[in-house]
PyMOL Python script that loads the backbone (N, CA, C, O; Angstrom):
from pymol import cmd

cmd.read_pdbstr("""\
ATOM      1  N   UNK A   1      74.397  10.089 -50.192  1.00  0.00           N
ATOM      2  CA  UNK A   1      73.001  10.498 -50.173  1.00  0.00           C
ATOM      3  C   UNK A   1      72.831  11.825 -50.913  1.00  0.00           C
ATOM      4  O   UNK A   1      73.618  12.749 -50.706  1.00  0.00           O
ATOM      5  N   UNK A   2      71.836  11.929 -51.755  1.00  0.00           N
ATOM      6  CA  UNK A   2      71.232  13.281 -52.256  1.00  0.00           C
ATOM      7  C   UNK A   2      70.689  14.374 -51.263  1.00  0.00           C
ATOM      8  O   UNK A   2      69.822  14.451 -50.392  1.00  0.00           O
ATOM      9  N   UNK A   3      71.632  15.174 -51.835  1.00  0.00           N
ATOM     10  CA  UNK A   3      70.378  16.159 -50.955  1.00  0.00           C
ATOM     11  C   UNK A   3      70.912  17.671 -51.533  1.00  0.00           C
ATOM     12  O   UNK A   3      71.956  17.801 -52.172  1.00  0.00           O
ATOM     13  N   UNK A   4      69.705  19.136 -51.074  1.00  0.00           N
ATOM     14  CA  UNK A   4      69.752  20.065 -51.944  1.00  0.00           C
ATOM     15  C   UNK A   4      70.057  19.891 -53.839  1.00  0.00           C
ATOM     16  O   UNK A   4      70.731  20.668 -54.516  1.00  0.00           O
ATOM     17  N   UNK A   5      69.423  18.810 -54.269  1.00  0.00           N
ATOM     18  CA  UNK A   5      69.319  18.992 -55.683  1.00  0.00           C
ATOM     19  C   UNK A   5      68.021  19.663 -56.070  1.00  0.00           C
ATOM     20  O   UNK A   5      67.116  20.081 -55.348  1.00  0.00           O
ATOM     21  N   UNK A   6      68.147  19.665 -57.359  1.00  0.00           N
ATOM     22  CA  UNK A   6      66.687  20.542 -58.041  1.00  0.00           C
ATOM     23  C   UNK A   6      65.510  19.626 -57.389  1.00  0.00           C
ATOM     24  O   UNK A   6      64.619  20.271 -56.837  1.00  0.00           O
ATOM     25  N   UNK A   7      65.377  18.105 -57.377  1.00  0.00           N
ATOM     26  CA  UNK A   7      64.042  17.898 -57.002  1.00  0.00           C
ATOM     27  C   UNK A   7      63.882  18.189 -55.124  1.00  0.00           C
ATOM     28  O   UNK A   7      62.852  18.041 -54.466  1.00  0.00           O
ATOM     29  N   UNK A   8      65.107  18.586 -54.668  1.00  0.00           N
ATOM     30  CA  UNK A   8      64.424  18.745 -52.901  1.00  0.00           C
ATOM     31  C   UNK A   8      63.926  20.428 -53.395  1.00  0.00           C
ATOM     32  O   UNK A   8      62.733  20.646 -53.181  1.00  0.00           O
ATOM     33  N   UNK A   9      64.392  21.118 -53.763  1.00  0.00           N
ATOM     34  CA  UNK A   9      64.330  22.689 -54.289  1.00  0.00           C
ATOM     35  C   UNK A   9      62.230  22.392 -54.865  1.00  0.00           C
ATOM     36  O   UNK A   9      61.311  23.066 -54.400  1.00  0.00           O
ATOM     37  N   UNK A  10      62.087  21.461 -55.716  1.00  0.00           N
ATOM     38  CA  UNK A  10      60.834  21.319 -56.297  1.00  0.00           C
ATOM     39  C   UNK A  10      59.714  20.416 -54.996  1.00  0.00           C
ATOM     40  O   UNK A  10      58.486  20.472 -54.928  1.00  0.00           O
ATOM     41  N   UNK A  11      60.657  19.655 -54.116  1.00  0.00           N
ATOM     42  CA  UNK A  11      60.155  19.450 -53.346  1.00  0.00           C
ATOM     43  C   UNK A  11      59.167  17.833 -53.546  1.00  0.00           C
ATOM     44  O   UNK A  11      58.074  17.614 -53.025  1.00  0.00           O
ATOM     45  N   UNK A  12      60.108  16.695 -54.619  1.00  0.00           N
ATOM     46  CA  UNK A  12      59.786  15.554 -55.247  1.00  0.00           C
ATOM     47  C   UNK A  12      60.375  14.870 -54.845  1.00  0.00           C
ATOM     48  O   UNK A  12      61.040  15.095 -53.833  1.00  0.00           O
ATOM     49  N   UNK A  13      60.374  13.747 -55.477  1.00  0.00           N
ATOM     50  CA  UNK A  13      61.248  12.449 -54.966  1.00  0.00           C
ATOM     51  C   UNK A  13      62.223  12.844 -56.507  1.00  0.00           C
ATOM     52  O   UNK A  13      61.938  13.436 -57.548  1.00  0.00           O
ATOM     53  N   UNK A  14      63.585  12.104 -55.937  1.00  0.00           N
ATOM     54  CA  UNK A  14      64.618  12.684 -57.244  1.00  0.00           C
ATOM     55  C   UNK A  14      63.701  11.441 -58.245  1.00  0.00           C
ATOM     56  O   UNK A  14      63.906  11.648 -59.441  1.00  0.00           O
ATOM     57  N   UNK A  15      63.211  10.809 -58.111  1.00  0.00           N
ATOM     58  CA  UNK A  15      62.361  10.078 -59.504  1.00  0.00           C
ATOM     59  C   UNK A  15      61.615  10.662 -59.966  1.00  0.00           C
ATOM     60  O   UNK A  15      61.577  10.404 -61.169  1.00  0.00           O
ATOM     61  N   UNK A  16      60.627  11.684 -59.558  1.00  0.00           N
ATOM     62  CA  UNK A  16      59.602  11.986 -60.126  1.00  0.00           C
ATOM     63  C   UNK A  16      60.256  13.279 -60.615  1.00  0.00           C
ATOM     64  O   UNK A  16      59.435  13.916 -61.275  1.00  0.00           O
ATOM     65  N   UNK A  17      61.518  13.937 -60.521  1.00  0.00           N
ATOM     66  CA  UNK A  17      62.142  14.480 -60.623  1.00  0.00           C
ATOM     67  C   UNK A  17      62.971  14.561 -62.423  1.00  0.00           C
ATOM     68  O   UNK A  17      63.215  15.341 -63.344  1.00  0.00           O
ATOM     69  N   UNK A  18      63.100  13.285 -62.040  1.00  0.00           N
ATOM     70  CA  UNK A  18      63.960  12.519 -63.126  1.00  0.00           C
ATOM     71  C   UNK A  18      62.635  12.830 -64.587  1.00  0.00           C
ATOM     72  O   UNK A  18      62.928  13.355 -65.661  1.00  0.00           O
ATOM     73  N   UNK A  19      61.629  12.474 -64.303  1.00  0.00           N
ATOM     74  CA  UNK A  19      60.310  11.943 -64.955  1.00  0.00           C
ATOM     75  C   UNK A  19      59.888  13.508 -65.732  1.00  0.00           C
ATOM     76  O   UNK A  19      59.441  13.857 -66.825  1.00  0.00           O
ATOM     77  N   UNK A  20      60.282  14.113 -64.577  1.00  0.00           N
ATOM     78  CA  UNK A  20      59.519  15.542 -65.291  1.00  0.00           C
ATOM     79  C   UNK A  20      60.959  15.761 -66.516  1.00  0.00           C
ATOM     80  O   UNK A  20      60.856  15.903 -67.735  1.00  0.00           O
ATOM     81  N   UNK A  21      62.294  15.722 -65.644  1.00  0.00           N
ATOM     82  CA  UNK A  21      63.172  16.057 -66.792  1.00  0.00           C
ATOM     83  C   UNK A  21      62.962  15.553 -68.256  1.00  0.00           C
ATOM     84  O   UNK A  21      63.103  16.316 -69.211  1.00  0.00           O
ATOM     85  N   UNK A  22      62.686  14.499 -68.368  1.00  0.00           N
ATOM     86  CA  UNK A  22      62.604  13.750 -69.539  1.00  0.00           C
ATOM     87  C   UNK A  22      61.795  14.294 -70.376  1.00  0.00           C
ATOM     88  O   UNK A  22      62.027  14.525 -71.563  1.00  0.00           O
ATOM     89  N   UNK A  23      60.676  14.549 -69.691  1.00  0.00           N
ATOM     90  CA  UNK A  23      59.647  14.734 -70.188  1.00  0.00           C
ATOM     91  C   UNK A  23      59.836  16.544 -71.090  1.00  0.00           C
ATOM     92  O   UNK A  23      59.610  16.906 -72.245  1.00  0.00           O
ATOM     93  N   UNK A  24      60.240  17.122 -70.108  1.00  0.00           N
ATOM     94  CA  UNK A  24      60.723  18.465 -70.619  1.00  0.00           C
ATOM     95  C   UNK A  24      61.825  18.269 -71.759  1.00  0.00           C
ATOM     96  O   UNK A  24      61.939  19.155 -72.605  1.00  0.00           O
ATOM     97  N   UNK A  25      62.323  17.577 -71.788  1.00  0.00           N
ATOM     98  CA  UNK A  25      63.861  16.953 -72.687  1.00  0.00           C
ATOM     99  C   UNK A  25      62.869  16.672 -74.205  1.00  0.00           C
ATOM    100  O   UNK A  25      62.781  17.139 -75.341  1.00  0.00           O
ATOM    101  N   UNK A  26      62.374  15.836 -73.544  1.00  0.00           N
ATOM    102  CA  UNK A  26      61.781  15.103 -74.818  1.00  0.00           C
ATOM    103  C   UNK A  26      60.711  16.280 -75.642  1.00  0.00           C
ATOM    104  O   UNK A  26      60.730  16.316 -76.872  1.00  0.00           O
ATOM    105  N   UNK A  27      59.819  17.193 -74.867  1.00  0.00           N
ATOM    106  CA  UNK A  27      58.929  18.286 -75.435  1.00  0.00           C
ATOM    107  C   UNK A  27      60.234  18.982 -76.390  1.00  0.00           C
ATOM    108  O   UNK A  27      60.201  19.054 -77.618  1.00  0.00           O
ATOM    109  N   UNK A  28      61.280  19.430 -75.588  1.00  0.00           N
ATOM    110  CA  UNK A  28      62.667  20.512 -76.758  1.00  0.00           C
ATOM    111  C   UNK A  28      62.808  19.882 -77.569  1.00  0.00           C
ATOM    112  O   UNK A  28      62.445  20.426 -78.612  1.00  0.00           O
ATOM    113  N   UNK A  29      63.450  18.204 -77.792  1.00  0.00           N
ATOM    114  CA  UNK A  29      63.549  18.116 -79.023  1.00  0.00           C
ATOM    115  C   UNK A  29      62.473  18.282 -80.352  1.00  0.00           C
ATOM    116  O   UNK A  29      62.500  18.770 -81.482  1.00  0.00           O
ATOM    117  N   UNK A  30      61.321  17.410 -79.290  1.00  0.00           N
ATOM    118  CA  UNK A  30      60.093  17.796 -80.350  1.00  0.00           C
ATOM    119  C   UNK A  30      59.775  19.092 -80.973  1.00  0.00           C
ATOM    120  O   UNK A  30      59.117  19.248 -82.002  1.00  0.00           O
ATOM    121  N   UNK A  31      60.357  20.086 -80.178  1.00  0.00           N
ATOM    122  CA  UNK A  31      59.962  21.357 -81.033  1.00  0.00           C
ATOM    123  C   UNK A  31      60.924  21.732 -81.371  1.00  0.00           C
ATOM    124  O   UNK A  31      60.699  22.858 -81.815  1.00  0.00           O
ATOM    125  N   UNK A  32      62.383  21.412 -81.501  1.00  0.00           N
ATOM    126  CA  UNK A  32      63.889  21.378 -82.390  1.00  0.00           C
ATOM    127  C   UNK A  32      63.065  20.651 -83.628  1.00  0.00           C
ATOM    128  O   UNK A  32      62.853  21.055 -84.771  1.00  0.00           O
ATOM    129  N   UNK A  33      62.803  19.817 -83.179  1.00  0.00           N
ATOM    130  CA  UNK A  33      62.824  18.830 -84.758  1.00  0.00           C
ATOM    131  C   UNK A  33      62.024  19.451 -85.327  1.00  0.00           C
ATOM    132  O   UNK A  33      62.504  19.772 -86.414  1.00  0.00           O
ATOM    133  N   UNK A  34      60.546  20.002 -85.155  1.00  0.00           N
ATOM    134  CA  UNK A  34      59.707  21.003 -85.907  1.00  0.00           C
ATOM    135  C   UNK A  34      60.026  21.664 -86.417  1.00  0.00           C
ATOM    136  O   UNK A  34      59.526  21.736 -87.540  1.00  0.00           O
ATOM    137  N   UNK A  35      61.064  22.653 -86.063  1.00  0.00           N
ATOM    138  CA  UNK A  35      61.552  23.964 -86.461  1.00  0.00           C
ATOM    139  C   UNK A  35      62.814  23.604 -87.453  1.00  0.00           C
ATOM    140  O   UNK A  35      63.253  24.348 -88.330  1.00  0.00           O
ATOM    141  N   UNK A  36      63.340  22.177 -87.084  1.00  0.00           N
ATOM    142  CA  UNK A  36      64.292  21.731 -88.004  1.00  0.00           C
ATOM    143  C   UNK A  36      63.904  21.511 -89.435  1.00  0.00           C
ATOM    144  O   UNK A  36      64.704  21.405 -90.365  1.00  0.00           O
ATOM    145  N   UNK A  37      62.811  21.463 -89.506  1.00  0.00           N
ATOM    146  CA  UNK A  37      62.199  20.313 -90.381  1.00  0.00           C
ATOM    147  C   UNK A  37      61.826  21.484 -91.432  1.00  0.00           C
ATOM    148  O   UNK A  37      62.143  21.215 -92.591  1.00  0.00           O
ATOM    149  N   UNK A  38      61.072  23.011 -91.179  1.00  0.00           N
ATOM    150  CA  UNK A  38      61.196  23.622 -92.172  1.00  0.00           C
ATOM    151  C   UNK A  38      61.903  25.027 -92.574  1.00  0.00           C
ATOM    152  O   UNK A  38      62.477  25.669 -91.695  1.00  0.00           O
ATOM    153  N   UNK A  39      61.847  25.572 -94.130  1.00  0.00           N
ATOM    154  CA  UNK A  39      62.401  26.873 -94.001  1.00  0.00           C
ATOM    155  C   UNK A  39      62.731  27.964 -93.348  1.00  0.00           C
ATOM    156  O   UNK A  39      62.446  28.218 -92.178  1.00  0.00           O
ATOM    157  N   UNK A  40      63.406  28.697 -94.181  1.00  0.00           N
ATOM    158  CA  UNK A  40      63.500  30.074 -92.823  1.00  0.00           C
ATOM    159  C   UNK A  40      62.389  30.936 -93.149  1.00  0.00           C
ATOM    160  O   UNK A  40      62.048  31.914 -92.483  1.00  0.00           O
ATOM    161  N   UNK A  41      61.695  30.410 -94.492  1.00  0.00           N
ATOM    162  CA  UNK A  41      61.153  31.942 -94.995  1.00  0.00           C
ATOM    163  C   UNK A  41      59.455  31.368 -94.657  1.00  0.00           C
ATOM    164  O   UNK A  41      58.435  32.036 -94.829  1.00  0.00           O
ATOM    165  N   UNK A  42      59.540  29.937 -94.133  1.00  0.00           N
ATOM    166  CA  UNK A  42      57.764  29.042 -93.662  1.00  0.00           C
ATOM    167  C   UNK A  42      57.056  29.970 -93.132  1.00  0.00           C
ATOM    168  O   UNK A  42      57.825  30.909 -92.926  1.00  0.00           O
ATOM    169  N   UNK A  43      55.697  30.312 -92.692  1.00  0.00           N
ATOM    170  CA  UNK A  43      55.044  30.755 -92.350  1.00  0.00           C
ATOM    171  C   UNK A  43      54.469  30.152 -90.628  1.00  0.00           C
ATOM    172  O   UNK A  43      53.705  30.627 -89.788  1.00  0.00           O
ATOM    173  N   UNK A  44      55.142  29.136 -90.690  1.00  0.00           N
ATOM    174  CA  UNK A  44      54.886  28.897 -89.136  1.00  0.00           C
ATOM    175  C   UNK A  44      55.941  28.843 -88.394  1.00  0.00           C
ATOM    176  O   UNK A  44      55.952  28.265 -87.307  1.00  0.00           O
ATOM    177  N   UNK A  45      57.339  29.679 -89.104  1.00  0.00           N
ATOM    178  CA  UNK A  45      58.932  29.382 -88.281  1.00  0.00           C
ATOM    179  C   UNK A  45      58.472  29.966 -86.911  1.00  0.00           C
ATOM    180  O   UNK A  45      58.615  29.432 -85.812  1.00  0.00           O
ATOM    181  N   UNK A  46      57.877  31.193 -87.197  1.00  0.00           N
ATOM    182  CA  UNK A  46      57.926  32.170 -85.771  1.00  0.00           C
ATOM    183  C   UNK A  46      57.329  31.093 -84.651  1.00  0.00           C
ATOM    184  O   UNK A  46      57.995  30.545 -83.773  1.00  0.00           O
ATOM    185  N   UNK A  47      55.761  30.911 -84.930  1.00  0.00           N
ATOM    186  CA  UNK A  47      55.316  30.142 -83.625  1.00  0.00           C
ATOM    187  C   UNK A  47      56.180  28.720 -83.522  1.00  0.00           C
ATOM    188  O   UNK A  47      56.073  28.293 -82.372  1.00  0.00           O
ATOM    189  N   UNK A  48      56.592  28.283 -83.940  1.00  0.00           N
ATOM    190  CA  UNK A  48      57.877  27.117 -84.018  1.00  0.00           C
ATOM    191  C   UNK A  48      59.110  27.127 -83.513  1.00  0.00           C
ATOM    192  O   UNK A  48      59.931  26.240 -83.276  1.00  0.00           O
ATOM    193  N   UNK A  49      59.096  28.409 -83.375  1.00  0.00           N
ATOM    194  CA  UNK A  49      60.644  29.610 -82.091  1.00  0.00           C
ATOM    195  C   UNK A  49      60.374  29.643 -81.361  1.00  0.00           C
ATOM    196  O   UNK A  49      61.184  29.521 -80.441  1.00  0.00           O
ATOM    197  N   UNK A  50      58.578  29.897 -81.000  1.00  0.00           N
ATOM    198  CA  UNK A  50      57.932  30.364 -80.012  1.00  0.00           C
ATOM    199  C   UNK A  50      57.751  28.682 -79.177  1.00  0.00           C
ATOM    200  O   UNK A  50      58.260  28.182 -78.174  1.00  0.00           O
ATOM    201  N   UNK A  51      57.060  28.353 -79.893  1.00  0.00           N
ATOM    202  CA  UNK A  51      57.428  26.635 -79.040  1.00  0.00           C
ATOM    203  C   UNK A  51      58.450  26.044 -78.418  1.00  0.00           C
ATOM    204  O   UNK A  51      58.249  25.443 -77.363  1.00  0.00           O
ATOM    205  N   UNK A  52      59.457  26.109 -78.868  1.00  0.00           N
ATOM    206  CA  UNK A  52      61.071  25.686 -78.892  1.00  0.00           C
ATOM    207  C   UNK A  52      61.158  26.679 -77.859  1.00  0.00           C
ATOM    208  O   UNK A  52      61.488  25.965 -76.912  1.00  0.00           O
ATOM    209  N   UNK A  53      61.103  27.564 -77.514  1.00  0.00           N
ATOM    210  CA  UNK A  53      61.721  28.699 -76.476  1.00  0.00           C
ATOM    211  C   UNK A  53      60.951  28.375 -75.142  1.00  0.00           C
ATOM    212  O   UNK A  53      61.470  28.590 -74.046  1.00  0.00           O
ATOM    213  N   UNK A  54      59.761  27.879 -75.278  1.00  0.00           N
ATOM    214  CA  UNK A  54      58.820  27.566 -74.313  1.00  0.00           C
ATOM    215  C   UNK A  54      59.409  25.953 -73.621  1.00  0.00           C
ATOM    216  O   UNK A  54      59.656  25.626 -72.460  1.00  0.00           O
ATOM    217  N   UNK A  55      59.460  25.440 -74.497  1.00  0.00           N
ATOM    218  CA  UNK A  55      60.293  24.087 -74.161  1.00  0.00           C
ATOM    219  C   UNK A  55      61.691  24.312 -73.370  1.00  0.00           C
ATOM    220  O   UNK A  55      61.911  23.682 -72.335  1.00  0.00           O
ATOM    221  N   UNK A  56      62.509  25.118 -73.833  1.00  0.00           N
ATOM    222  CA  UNK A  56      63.403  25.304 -73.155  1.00  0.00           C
ATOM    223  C   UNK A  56      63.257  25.903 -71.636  1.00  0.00           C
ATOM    224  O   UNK A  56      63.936  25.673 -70.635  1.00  0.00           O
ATOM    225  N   UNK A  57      62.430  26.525 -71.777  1.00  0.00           N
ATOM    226  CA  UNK A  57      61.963  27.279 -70.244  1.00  0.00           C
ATOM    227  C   UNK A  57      61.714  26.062 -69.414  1.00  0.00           C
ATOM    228  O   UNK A  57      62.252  26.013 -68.308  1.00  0.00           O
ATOM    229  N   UNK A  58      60.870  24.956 -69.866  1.00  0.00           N
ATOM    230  CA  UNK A  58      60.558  24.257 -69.063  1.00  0.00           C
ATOM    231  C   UNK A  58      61.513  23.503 -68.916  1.00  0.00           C
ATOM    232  O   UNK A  58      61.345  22.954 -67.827  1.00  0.00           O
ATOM    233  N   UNK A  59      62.722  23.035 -69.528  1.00  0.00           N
ATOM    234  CA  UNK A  59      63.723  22.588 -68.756  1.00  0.00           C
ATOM    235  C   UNK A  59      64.529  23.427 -68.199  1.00  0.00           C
ATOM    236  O   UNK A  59      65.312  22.775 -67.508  1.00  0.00           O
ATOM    237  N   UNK A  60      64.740  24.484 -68.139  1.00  0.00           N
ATOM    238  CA  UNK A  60      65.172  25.373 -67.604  1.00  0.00           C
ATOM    239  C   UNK A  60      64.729  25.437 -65.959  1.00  0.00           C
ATOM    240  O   UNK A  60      65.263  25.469 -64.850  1.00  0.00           O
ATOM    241  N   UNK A  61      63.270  25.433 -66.632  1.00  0.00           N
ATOM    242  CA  UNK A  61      62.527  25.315 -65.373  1.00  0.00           C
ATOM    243  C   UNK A  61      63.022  24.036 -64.120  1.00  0.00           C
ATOM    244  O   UNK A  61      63.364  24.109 -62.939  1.00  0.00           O
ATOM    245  N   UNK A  62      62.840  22.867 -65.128  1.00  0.00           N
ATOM    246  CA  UNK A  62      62.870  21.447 -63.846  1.00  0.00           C
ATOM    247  C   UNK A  62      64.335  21.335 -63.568  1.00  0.00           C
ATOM    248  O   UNK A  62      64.599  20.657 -62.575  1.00  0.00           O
ATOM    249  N   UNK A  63      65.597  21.971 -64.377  1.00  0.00           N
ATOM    250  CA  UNK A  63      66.779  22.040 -63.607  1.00  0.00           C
ATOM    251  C   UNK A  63      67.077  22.555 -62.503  1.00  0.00           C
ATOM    252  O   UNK A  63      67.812  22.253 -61.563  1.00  0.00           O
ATOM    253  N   UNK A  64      66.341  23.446 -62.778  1.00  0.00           N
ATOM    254  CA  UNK A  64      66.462  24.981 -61.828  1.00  0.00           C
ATOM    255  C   UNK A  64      65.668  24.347 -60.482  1.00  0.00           C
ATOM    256  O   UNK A  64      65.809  25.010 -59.454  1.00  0.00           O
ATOM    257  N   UNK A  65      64.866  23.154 -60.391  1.00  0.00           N
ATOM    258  CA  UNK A  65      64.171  22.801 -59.196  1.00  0.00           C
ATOM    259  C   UNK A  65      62.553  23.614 -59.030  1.00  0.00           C
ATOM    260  O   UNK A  65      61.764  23.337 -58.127  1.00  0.00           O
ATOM    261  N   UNK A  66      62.374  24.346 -59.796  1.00  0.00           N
ATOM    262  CA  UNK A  66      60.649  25.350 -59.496  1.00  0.00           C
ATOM    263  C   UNK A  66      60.120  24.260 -59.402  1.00  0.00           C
ATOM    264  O   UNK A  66      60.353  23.372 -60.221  1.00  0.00           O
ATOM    265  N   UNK A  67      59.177  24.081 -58.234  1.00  0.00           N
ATOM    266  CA  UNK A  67      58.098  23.601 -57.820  1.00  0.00           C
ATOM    267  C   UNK A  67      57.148  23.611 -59.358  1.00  0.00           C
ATOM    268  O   UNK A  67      57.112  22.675 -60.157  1.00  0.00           O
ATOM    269  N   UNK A  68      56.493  24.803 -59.478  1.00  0.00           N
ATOM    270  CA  UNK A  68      55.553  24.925 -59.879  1.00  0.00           C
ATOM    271  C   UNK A  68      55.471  23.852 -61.588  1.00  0.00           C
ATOM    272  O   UNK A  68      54.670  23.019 -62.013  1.00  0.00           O
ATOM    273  N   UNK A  69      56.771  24.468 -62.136  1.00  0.00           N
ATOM    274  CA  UNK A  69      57.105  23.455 -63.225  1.00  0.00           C
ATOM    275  C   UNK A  69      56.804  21.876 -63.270  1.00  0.00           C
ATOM    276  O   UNK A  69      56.038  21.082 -63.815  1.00  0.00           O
ATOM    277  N   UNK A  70      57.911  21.908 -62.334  1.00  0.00           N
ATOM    278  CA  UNK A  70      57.847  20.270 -61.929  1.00  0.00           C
ATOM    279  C   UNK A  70      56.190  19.607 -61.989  1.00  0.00           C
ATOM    280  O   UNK A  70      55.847  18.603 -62.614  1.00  0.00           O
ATOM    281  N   UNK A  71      55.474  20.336 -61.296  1.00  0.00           N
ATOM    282  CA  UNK A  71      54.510  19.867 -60.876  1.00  0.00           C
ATOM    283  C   UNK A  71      53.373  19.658 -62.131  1.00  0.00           C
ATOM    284  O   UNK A  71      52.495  18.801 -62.231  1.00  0.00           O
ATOM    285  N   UNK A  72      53.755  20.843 -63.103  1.00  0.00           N
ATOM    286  CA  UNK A  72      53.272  20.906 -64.296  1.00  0.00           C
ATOM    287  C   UNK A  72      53.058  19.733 -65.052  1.00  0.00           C
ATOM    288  O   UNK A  72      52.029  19.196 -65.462  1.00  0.00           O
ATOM    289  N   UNK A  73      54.678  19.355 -65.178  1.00  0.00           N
ATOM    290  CA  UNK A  73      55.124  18.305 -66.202  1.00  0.00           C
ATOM    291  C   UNK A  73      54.788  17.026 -65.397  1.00  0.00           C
ATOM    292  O   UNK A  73      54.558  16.140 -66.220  1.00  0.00           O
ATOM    293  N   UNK A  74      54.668  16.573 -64.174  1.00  0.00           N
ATOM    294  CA  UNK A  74      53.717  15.392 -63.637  1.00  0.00           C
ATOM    295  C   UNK A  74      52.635  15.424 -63.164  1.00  0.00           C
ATOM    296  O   UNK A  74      52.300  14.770 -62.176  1.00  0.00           O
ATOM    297  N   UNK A  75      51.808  16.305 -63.891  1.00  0.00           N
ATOM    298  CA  UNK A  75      50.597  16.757 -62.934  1.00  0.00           C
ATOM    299  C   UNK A  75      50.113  16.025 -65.255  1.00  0.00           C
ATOM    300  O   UNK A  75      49.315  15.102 -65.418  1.00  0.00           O
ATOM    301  N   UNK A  76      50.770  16.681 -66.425  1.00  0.00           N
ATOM    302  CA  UNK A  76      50.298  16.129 -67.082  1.00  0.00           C
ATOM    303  C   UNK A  76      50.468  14.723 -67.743  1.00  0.00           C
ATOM    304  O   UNK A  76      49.924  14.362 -68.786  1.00  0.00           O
ATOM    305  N   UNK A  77      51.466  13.860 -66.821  1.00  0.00           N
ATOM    306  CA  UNK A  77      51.781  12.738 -67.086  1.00  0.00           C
ATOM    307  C   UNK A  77      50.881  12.108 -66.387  1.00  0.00           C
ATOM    308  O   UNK A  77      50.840  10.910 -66.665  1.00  0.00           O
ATOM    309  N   UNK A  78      50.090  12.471 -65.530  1.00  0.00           N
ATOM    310  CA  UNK A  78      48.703  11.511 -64.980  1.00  0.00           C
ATOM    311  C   UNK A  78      47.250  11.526 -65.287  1.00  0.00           C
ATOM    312  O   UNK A  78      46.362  10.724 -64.998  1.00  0.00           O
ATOM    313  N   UNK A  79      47.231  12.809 -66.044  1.00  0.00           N
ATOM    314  CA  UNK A  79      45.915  13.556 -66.527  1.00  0.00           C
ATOM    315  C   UNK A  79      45.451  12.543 -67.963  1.00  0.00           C
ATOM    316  O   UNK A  79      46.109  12.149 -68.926  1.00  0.00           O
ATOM    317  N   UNK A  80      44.141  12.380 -67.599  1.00  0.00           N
ATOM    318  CA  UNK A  80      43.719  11.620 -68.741  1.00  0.00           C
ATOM    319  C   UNK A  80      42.716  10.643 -68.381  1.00  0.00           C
ATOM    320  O   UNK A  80      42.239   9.901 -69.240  1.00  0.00           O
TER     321      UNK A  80
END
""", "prot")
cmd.dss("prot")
cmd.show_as("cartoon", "prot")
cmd.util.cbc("prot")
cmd.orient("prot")
C-alpha cells in the first residue's frame, strides 16, 4: 500500500497525482523544446529561460507533494 508519497503530502488520490505530474512533465518539455528550437543571441531566449524555469518549478512543485501546485495543474485540466 502507498502511503506518505507526494500525492498524500498534496492531499490527492495518487491518480490525480499522477495527472498533474504529466501534465507538469509535458509543460518542461514544451518549453525545452522552445528554447531548443532557437539561438543564443534570439530576442525571446530570456522569456524562453523564464518559461522553462517556471515549468520546472512546477514539477518541482508536484514532486515535492505542494497542495497548492497540484491543485493548480488539475484545477486547469477541468477549466473550460
Amino acid at each position: 500500500m502507498r502511503s506518505d508519497g507526494p500525492w498524500d503530502r498534496a492531499k490527492v488520490s495518487h491518480e490525480e497525482w499522477v495527472a498533474a505530474r504529466m501534465k507538469a512533465a509535458a509543460l518542461e518539455r514544451s518549453a525545452q523544446r522552445a528554447l531548443d528550437e532557437i539561438g543564443a543571441d534570439h530576442p525571446d531566449r530570456a522569456e524562453r529561460t523564464r518559461l522553462l524555469r517556471f515549468a520546472r518549478e512546477l514539477v518541482r512543485g508536484v514532486e515535492e507533494g505542494d497542495p497548492e501546485t497540484v491543485a493548480l495543474l488539475l484545477r486547469t485540466s477541468t477549466a473550460g
